[in-house]
N, C-alpha and C positions, 0 to 999 in steps of 0.2 A: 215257170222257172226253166231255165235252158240248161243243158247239158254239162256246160261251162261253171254256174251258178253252182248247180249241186256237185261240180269236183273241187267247185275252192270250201265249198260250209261240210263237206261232208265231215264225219270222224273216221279216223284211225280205228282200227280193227286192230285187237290184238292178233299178237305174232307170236304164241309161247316157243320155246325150244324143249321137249321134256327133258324134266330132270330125273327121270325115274332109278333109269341104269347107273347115271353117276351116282346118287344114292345110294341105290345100293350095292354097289363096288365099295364104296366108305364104309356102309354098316358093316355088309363081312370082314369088313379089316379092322376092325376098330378093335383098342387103340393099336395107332400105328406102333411100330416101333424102331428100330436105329436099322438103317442098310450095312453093313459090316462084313466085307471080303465075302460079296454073294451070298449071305445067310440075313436072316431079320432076326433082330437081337435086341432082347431085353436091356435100357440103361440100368448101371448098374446099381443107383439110388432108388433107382423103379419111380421115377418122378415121371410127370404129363404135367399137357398143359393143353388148357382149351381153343380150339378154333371156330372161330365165327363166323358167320354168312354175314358181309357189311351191310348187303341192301335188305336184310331182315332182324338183325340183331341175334340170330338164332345159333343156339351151337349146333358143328356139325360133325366133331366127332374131338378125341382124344389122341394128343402126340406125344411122344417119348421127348423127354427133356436131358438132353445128353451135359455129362459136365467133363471135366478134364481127364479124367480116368476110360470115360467114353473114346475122347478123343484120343487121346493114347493106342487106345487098340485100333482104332480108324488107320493111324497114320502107320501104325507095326504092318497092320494089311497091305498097304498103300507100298511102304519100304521094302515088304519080301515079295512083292508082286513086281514091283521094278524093275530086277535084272533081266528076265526073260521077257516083260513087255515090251521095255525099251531096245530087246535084240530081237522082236519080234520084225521081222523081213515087211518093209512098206508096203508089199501086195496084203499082207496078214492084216496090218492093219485096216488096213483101207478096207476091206471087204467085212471085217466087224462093225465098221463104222457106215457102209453102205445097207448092212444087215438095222443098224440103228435107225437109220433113215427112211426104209421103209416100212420099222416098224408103225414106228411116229406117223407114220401117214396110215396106218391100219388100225389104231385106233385115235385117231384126229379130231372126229366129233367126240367120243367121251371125253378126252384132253381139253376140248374147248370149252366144253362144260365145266369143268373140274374149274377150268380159272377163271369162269365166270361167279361162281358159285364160291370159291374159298377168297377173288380177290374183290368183288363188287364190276369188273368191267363187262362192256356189253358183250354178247355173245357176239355181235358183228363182226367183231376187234381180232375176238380171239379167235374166232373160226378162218377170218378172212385174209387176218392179217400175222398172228403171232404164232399160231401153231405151223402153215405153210413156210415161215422163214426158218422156223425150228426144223424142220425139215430139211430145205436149203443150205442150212449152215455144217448137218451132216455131209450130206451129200456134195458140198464143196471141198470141205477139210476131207471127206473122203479122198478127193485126187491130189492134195497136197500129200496123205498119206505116201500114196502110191508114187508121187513124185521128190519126194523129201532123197532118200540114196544118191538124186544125181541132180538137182538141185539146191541142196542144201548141203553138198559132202563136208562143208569144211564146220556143220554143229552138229549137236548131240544136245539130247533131252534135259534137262534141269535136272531131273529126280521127282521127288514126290512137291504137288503143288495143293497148298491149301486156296480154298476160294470160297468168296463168301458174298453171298449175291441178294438185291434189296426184294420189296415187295410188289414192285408196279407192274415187270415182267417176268413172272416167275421163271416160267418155263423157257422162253427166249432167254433170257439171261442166263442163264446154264448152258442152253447149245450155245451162247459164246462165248464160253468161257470151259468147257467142259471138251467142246469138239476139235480145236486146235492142241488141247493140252495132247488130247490122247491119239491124235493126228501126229505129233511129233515125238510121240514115245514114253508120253511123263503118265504117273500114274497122279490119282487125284481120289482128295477130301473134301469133299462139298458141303456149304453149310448154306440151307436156305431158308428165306426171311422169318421170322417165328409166327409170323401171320398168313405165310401164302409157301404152306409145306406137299400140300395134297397130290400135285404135280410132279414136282421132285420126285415123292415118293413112288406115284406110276412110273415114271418114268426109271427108276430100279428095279421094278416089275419086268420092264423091256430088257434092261440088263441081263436079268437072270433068261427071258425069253432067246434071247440067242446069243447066250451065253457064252459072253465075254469073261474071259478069265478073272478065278477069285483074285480079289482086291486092287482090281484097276480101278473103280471105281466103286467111293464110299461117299455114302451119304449119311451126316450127323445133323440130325434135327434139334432145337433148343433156345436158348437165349443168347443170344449176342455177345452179353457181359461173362456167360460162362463157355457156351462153346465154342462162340468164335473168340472171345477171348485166348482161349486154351491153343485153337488153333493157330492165328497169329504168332502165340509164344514159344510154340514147340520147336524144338531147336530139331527136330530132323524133318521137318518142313522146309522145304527149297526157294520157294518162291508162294509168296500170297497175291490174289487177284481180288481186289476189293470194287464193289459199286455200290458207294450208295451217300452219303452226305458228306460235305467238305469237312467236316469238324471229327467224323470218325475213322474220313479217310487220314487227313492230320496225327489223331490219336496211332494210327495203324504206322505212321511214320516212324513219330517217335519208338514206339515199340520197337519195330523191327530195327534200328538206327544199328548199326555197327555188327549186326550178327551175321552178312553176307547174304542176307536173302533177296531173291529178284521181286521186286513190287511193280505193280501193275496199278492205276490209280483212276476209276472211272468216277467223276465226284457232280458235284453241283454245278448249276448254271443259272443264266439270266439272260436269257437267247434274244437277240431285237429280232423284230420282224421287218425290213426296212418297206416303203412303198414310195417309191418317186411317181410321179406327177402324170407320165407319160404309160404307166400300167394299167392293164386290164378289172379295173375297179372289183367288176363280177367275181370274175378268177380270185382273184385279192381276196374278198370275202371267205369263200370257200376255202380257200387258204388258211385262213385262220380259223376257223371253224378246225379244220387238221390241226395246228399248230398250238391250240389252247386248251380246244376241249377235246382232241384225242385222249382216251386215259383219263377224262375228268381233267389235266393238267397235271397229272401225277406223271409225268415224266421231266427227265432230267432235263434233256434239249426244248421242252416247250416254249413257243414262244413266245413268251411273255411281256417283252417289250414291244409295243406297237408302234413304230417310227412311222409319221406322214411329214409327209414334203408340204408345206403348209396350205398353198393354197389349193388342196384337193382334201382337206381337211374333214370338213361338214359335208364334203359326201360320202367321203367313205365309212363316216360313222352314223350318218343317215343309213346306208345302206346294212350296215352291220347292227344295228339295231334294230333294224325289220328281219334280217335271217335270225336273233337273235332269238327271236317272239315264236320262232317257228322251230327251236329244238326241244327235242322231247326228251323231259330227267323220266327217269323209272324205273321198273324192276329190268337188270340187264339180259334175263333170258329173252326176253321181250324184241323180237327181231328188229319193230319199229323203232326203239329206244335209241337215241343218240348218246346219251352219258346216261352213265350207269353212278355207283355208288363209291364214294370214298371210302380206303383202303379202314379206318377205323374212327369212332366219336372219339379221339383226341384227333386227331388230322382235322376232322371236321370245326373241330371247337379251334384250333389253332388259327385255318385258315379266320374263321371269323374274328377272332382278334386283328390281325394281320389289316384286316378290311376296318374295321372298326378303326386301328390308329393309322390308314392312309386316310380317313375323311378327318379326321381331326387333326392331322397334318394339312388339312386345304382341299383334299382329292375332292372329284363328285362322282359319286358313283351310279348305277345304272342296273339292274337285272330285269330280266323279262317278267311279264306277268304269269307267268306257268307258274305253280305250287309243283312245289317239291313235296315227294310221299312225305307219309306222316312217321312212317318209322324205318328204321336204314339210316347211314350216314351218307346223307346227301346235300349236294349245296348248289343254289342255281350259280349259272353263268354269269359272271359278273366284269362290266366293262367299268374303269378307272379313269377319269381325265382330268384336266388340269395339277397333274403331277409334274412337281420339280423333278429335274433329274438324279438332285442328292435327295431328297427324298426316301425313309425304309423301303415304300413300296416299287420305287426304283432300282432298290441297291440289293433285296432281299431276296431270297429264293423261298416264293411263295407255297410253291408244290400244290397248285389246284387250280380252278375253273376261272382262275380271275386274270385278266388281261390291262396291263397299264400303257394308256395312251399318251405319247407327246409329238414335237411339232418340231420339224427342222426348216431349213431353207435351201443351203446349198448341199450337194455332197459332198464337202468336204466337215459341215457341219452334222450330218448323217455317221459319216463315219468317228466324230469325238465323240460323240453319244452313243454309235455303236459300243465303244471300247469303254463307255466310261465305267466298268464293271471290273470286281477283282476276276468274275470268270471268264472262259471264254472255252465253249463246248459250241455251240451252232449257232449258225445265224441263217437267216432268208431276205435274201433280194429280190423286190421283185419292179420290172421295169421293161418295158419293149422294146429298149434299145439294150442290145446285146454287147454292145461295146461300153457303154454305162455300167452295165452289170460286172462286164468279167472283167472293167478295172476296178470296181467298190471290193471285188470278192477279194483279193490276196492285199488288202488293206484294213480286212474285219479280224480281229483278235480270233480266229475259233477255228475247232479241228474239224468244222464241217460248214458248207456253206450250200446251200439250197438256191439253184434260180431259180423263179417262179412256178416255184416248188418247195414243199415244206415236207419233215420227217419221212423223208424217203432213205431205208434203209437195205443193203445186201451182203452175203457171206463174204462176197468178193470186192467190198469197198471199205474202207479202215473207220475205226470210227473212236475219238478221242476227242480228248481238250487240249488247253492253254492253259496256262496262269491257274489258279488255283481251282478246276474244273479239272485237275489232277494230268496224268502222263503216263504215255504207252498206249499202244491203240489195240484194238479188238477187228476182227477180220480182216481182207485181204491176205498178202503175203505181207505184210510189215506189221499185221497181227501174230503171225506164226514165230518170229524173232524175239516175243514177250517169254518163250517156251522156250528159249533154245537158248547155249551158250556157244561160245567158239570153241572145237572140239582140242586144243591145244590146250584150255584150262585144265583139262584133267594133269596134267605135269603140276607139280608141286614146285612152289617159290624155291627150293632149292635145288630142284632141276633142271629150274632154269639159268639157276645160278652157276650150275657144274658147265651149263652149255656156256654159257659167256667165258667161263676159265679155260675151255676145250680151245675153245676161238681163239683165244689170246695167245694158248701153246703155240697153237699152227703157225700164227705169222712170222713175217720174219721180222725179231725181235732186233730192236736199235737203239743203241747205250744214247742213255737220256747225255753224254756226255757233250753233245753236239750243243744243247741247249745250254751246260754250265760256263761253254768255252764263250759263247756269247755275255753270259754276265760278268765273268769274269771282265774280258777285254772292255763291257763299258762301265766298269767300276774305280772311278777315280775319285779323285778328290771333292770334286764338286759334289753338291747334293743331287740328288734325282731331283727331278722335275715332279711334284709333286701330281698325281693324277686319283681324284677321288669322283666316281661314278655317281649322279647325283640321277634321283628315280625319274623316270619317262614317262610325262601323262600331258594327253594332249597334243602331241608331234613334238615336245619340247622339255630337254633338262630339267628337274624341277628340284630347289633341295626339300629335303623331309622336313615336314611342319614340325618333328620333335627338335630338330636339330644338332640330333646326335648321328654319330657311324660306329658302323662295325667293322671289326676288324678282318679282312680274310688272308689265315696261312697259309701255307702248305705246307703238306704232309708232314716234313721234317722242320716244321714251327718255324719258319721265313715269314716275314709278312710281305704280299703279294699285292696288298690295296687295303682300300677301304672304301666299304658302300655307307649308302644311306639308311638309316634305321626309321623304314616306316610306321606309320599308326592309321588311326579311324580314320583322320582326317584326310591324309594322304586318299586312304580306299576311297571315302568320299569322294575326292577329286577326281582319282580317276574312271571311277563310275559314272561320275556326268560327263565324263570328256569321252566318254566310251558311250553314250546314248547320245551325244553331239555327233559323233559319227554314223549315226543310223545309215544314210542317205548310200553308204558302202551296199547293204544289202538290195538296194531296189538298183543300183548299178549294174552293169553286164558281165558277166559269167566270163566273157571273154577279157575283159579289161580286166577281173581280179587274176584271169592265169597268165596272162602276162605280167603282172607286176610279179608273181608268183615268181615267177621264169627271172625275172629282171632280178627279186633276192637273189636266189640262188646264184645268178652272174656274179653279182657284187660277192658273195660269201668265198665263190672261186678265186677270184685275184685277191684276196688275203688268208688264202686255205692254211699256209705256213704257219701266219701270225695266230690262227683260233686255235692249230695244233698244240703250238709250244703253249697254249694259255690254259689248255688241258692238262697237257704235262703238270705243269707248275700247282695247280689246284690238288690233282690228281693223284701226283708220284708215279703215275700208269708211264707205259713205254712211248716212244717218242712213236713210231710204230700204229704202238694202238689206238694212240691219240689221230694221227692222221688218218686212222681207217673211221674213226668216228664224224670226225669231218666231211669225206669222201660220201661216208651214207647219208648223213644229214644232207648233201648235196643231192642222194638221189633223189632222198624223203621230200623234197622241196618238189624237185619235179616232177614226183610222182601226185601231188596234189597239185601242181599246175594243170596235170594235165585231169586229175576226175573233177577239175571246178567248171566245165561246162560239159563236163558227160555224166555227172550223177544227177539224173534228169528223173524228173516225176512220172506217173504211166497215167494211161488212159484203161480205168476199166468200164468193162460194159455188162453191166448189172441189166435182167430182164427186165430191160420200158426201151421204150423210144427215146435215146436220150444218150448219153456221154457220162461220167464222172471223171472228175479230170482231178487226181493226184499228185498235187505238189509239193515239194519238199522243201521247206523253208528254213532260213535260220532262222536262231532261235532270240535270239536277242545279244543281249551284253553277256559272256560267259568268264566267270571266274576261276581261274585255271592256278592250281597250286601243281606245282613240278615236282620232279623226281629225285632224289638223290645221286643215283648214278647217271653216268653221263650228262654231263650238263645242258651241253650243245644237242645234242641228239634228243634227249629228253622233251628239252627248252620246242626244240624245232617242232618235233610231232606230234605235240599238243596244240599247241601255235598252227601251224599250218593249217590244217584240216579245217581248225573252226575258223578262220576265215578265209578259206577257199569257199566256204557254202555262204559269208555271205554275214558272220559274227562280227561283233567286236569283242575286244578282249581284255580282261585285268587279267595280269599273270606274275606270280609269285618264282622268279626262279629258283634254283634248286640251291637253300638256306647254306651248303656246305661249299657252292662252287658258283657262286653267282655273276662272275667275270664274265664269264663264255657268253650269260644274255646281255647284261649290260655292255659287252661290246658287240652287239649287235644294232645300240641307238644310229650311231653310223651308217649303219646297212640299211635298216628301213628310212633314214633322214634320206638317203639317194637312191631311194627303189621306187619312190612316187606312191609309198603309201601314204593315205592319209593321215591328218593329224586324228587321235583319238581313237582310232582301228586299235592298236596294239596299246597298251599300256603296261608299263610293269615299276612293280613297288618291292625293293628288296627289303629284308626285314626277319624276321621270326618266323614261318611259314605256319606253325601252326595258330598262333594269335589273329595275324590277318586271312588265313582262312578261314574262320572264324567270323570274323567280321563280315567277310562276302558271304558264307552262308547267312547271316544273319540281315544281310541286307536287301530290303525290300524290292529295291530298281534292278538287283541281279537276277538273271533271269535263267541262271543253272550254274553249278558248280562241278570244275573235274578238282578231283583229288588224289593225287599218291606220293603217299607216305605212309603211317601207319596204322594198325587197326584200331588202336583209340584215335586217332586223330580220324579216320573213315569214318567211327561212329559220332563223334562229337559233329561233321557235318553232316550225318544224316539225318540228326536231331535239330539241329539249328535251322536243317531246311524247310522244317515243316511251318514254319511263321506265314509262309506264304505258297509252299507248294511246292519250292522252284525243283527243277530236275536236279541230278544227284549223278555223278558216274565218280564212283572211287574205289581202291584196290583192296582195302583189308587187310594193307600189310605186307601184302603180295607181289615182290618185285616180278616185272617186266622183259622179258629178253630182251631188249629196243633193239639189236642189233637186225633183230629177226623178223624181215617183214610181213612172217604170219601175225606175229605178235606186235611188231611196232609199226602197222599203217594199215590201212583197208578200208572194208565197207562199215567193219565196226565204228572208227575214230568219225567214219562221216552220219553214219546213222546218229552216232551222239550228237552231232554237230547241227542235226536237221530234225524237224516235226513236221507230221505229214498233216496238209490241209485237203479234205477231200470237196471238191465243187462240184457242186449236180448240177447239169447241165440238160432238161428236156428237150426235144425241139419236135415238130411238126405241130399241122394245123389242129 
């Protein structure tokens, strides 16, 4: 027998990792109990609840089961700990959080353990890959700390932030979610998963070890339905940061709808894996091997869908059926082990359902000959093919070891099937032509796209979804924004209101009389020329399918016109005429700031005629109506000119390699306007979102709607396209409503009032779509802290981050 012989038949040798020490760190604690403003504290029901070893069934110790009254004192901690956190000087910070960071790597092996042991993954995972990034993401947010004073002057912290994180990565999912909070000043109430606490909990040990001030950070251990319940509902909670299933993040929607809190939304996925014809087959393999059975498949991004380009078909699952035979299930201490054990026997019982009605839908399915231990929740790897693409097992988010295979042909057939999904969290391409690739990538629905490369993650690269895979990203710098507000919110809706009336003293004021000497003199005998504004969808006039108008006065009850009085059908129409115009966003940056530039011309040679139409609506001074005009003018140009300078970055995360940061529109956005200022209002909402690249349904402002509808003129000779811009006058709170409600919208701004805020932050959760509305809270618009910037464009874009490897 040759050398060769006895290395392919030999056996595997175990590899144990001891568990002695984490052991017994759990038995002298046990039962845990609640982290609360730097003390361990008794819940106040004195309730526990058991935690299990998954890959033995075995318990491993006792947690404190916190319920609302828990939470209560959590968030009191959290709120008197705030003021001096958040004025704590960003060197201060930074160096408690650089103090965090090396603790975490000082005790890193007993960490690794911990979450191999309370979660089922392999020690490999969590020594090599989870605990080092948890590290990383301190020590990154570390020098945001330290640079937030002069890069971030113009925000300030949320306040107190609740967050509530799932069970696949315990501990990572905390540093990111835990390290930007208190990077930007917020104090925070942690609630983590009822199954995978043990971690969390060390890591409040580290807390008290360099001892960061009581009640920056709390951690509530418990059930979902009650603590994080409690947590989401608490009204002196700032913002919630949620990861974990579309259906809960949804639930978390509706709750929080109308109470002003900032939501963060990391949810489900159904990731394709694409593979064109011309890839490195080998690689390919391996690849998926990362993409499926990293985590058993219990992760959010995995990739699940297996796209081949047909006729490379049968060998790549020739090939993936022979690595398949060669991964090893078992106990995850076990160094040699590839997959370790499902998070609990319902996940395990689920997934096997899930497989059970893809073969009876038609699937064929596949697993290796390996036996899976006889006790533990474990499941072999499982390949799926001849899957329709409507199909459950296509459309589902399985959460495990199973991978579903289909067949494309072209790329452009690659990418319908990439999308054919309500999610859109990550995808991987993979293909040797580099120019293939980084055209498929900003054409895949998902906030992360992998070239030939799969679940590669860094502190310094964002990381979020699409479409119901939720919204707001987690690391880089466009994750620290999640934390922060514009520091001018702190002024109050009536302070801004005093400023607007300040403004108005100063000018010099001019008797509306100029304007009455004009009606006067064309008031004869004849009738007016009748002129009724009929809605704008599609480049073209359109009347309102109800067939009715409203009427608009002014101020001293003149009638001034009349619009058309929209409905569904209308929203309908302009919804599809607003996804007819997609083709606007894959156009050039410079051709929409030029049309940009070209409004704004056109709005200038009839500056007089939009003033007097303020007036008239308004009763405001001739005056102030012109100076509204005048800004609207600059408001235009000043988003002509960020529509090819709000450019995406390139970071460079530790590999050989590139990510490359783009900022994309966001789709079709539904835009309800403001009551004051019509024209101004109208404008910079409008503007921004298609400067980046949107199209638009836009409700003008119900009280004064002339200013927009005399704008169809403007954009008929500005060479916007048909279908960019749509607007439906109407009721503004009814047809807002309706675009929240409606499935092809793919975000909603809203301002107007705090029930109307809340009604669409309810309605949006049918589908996920984004949300930006005021609570009620007028605007300065006058004021370009307040009425333009980086904010209207950040709403206006979602970031896709593309990994890019390269070398031999």
């Amino acid at each position: 027998m040759s050398v060769m012989d006895i290395f392919e038949t030999m056996e595997y040798g175990p590899a144990p990792e001891a568990s002695s020490l984490a052991l017994n760190w759990i038995q002298a604690r046990q039962p845990f109990q609640l982290f609360i403003n730097n003390q361990w504290v008794k819940p106040l029901q004195e309730q526990y609840f058991e935690s299990s070893n998954p890959a033995t069934s075995k318990a491993l110790t006792q947690i404190a089961s916190a319920d609302a009254a828990d939470v209560d004192a959590a968030v009191a901690a959290a709120r008197q700990a705030f003021p001096s956190w958040s004025k704590t000087p960003g060197h201060g910070r930074a160096r408690y959080m650089y103090a965090l960071a090396r603790h975490i790597q000082k005790h890193a092996r007993l960490l690794a353990v911990l979450e191999s042991l309370d979660n089922g993954k392999t020690i490999r995972e969590t020594r090599d890959i989870d605990i080092p990034l948890v590290a990383r993401h301190f020590y990154y947010h570390a020098g945001w700390a330290q640079l937030m004073e002069s890069e971030l002057a113009d925000y300030q912290p949320v306040g107190v932030v609740g967050q509530i994180i799932p069970w696949n990565f315990p501990l990572l999912m905390l540093a990111w979610k835990i390290a930007p909070a208190l990077a930007m000043g917020n104090t925070v109430v942690l609630k983590p998963a009822r199954y995978t606490s043990l971690s969390a909990l060390k890591f409040a040990e580290i807390v008290q070890e360099v001892g960061l001030p009581a009640g920056v950070i709390n951690i509530v251990t418990g059930e979902a339905s009650k603590a994080g319940d409690a947590l989401v509902k608490h009204p002196d909670v700032n913002k919630i940061a949620f990861t974990g299933s579309t259906d809960v993040g949804r639930s978390i929607r509706r709750t929080t709808a109308g109470s002003g809190k900032k939501l963060s939304l990391e949810l489900g996925g159904k990731s394709p894996f694409i593979v064109f014809d011309d890839a490195d087959l080998d690689s390919v393999v391996e690849g998926v091997v990362d993409a499926i059975w990293f985590n058993q498949g219990q992760v959010c991004c995995a990739g699940s869908r297996l796209l081949v380009q047909e006729n490379i078909t049968d060998r790549l699952l020739s090939k993936l059926r022979a690595r398949m035979e060669n991964l090893r299930i078992g106990d995850p201490l076990d160094k040699t082990m590839d997959i370790g054990a499902l998070i609990s026997p319902a996940q395990r019982d689920e997934i096997a359902h899930l497989v059970a009605q893809g073969i009876a839908e038609g699937a064929e399915a596949w697993q290796p000959s390996s036996i899976c231990p006889a006790s533990g929740s474990f499941f072999p790897p499982t390949l799926l093919t001849n899957v329709s693409p409507a199909s459950t097992l296509a459309q589902i988010e399985i959460f495990g070891p199973v991978l579903v295979a289909m067949t494309f042909r072209t790329p452009a057939e690659a990418i319908e099937l990439a999308n054919n999904t309500r999610y859109g969290l990550a995808a991987s391409i993979w293909s040797d032509n580099i120019n293939l690739a980084l055209d498929i990538a900003p054409k895949v629905k998902a906030g992360s796209v992998w070239i030939n490369c799969t679940n590669l993650f860094d502190a310094s690269c964002g990381f979020g979804g699409y479409r119901e895979s939720g919204y707001g990203r987690e690391g880089g710098k466009e994750g620290l924004y999640e934390y922060l507000k514009p520091a001018w919110q702190s002024n109050t809706a009536k302070a801004s209101l005093k400023a607007d009336n300040a403004q108005e003293e100063a000018m010099d004021v001019q008797d509306v009389s100029i304007l009455n000497e004009i009606q006067e003199a064309t008031t004869e005998a004849l009738p007016a020329i009748d002129r009724t504004p009929k809605l704008f969808i599609d480049g073209k006039q359109a009347r309102p399918d109800s067939g009715y108008s409203l009427t608009i006065t002014s101020v001293d009850g003149r009638v001034l016109g009349e619009v058309g009085e929209g409905n569904r059908k209308d929203i309908r129409n302009a919804v599809e005429a607003a996804h007819k115009a997609s083709a606007w966003a894959t156009g050039s940056a410079h051709n929409r700031a030029q049309i940009l530039f070209y409004l704004a011309e056109n709005l200038a040679a009839r500056e007089v005629e939009f003033a007097h139409r303020i007036v008239a609506q308004t009763g405001r001074s001739y005056a102030d109506a012109f100076h509204e005009v005048q800004v609207s003018l600059s408001r235009l140009f000043s988003y002509a000119a960020w529509t090819d300078k709000y450019e995406g970055s390139v970071h460079r995360p530790p590999l050989r390699g590139v990510t490359l940061a783009l900022k994309e529109a966001i789709g079709v956005i539904g835009i309800a306007c403001p009551d004051e200022y019509p024209l101004l209002g109208f404008l910079s909402l409008v503007a921004p979102a298609i400067a980046m690249g949107n199209t638009v349904v836009v409700l003008p402002s119900p009280g004064a709607p002339l200013s927009a509808t005399d704008c169809y003129q403007l954009f008929e000779t500005s060479d916007i396209p048909a279908g960019v811009i749509n607007i439906v006058t109407g009721d503004r709170e009814s047809l807002s409503q309706i675009l929240a409600e409606h499935h092809d919208v793919n975000a909603v701004w809203y301002f107007g009032s705090a029930a109307g805020s809340k009604s669409i932050e309810l309605a949006s959760s049918s589908n996920m779509k984004r949300t930006w509305v005021n609570y009620g809270h007028a605007r300065h618009w006058l004021d370009r802290v307040q009425g333009e910037g980086e904010e209207f464009l950040r709403e206006a874009t979602q970031v896709k981050n593309i990994w890019v490897p390269f070398g031999e």
